[in-house]
C-alpha positions in Angstrom: -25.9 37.3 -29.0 -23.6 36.1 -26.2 -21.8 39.0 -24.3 -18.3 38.3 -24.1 -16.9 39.5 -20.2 -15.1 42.5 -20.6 -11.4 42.7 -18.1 -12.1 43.1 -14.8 -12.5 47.2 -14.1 -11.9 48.7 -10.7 -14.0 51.4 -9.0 -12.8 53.7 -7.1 -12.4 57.6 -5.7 -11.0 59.9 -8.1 -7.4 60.9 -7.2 -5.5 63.9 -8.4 -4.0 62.3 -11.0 -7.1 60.9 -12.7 -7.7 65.0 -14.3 -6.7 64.4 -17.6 -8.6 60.6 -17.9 -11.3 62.5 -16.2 -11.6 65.2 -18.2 -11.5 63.0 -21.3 -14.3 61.4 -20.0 -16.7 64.3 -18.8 -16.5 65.1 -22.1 -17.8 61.9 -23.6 -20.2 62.1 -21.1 -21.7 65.0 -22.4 -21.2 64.4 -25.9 -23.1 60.8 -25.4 -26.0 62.4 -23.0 -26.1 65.6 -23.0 -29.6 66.3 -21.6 -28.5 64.4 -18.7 -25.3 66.7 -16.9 -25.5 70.3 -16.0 -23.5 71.6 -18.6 -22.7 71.4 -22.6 -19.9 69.5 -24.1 -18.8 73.5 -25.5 -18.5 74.4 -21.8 -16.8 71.4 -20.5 -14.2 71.4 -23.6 -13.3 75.5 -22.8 -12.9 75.0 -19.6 -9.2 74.9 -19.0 -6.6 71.8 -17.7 -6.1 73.2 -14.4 -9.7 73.8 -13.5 -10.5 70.0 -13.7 -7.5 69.0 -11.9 -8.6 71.4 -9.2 -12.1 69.7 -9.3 -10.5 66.2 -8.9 -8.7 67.3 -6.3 -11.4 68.8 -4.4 -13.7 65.9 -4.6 -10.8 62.9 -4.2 -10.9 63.2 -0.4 -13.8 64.2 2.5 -16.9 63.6 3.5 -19.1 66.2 1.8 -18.7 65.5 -1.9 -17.1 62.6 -4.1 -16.6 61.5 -7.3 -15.9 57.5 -8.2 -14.7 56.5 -11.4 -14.4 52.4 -13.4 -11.3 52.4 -14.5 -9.9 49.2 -16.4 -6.4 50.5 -16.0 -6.8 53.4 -19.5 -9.2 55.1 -20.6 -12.1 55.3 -17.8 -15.3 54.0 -18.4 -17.9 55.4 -15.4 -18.2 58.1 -13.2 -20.5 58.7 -10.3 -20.4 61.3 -7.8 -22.5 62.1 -4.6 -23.0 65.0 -2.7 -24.4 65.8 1.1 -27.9 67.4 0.3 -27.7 70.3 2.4 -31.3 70.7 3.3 -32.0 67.2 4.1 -29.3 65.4 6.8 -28.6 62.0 6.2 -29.5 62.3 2.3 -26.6 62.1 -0.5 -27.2 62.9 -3.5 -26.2 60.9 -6.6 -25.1 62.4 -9.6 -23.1 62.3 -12.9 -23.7 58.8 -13.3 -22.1 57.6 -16.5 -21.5 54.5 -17.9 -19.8 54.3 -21.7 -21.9 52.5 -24.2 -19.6 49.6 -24.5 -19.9 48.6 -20.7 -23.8 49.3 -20.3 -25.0 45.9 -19.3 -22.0 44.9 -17.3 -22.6 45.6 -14.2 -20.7 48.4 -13.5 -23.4 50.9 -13.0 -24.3 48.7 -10.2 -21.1 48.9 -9.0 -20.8 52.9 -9.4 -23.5 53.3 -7.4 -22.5 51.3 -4.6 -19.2 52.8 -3.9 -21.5 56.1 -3.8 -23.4 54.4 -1.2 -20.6 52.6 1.1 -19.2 56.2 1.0 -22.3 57.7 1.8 -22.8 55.4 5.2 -19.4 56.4 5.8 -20.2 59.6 6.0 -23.2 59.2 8.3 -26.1 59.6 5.4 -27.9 56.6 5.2 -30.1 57.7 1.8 -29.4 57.7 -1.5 -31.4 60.1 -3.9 -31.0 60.6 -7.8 -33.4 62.4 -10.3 -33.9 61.4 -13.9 -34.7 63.0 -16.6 -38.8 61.9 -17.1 -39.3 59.8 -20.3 -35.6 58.3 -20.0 -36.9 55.0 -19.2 -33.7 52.9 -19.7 -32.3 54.7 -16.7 -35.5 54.3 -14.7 -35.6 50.5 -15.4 -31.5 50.1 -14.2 -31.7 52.6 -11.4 -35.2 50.0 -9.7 -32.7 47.4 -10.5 -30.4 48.8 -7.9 -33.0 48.9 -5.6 -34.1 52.7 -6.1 -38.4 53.7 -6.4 -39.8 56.4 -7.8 -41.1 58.8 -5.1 -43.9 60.6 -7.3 -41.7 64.4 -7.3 -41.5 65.8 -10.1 -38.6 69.2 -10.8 -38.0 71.4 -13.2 -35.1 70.0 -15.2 -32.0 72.0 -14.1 -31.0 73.2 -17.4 -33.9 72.6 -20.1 -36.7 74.7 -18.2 -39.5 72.6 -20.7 -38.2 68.8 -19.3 -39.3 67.6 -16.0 -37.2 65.0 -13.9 -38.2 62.3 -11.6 -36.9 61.7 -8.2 -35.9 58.2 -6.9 -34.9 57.2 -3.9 -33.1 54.0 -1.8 -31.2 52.9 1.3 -27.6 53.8 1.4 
């Protein structure tokens, strides 16, 4: 099957006015992967208007926490965020990564990760971390694609006490 190139899709930080797009699309997230974000699709759905456009706000602009999102000019179609690892300096981690079924392959996760990582050097951390959900080896296989390795830690899975995830690692 040939893959027919989708439009071109921009990637960029989150602004203020991306809340409703965004919250639209937290909510696919979690409806598409749910084992893989810190809360349920019941949570995210209750959770009112104004505290995701208080969210986007907060993470649209400084140094300590961002969120990026693909967005072909509607509905969006990727997230990723990072966030300074407060115990380790020069770490950010990567999280919320997101891709929606219909752009997997394209390229954009790629890209998603990368304006994580030029905003990351930015910011003086010059290391990327992620963790992954042990047995999701679709994810494992794209994220050594982007240059990540598996560092051998193992974690309780945030949420789902009886899952383990997997900690990769890469250059900014």
């Amino acid at each position: 099957m040939m893959r027919v190139p989708a439009e071109p899709v921009a990637v960029r930080r989150v602004r203020p006015e991306d809340a409703a797009r965004m919250r639209a699309l937290r909510l696919e997230m979690l409806a598409d992967a749910p084992l893989a974000f810190l809360e349920t699709l019941a949570e995210a759905a209750a959770r009112p208007h104004e505290a995701y456009r208080a969210r986007i706000a907060a993470v649209s602009t400084g140094d300590r926490t961002a969120q990026f999102v693909a967005d072909p000019g509607g509905r969006l179609v990727g997230h990723a965020g990072g966030i300074a690892a407060p115990a380790e300096p020069g770490l950010t981690v990567v999280y919320a990564v997101y891709v929606t079924p219909a752009r997997r392959g394209s390229g954009l996760l790629g890209d998603l990760v990368e304006a994580v990582a030029d905003w990351s050097r930015a910011s003086g951390r010059p290391e990327l971390m992620l963790e992954v959900v042990v047995g999701n080896d679709r994810a494992v296989r794209a994220y050594r694609r982007l240059g990540f390795t598996d560092t051998g830690v193992r974690v309780p899975h945030p949420t789902v006490p009886a899952l383990r995830e997997l900690q990769m690692r890469r250059a900014a």
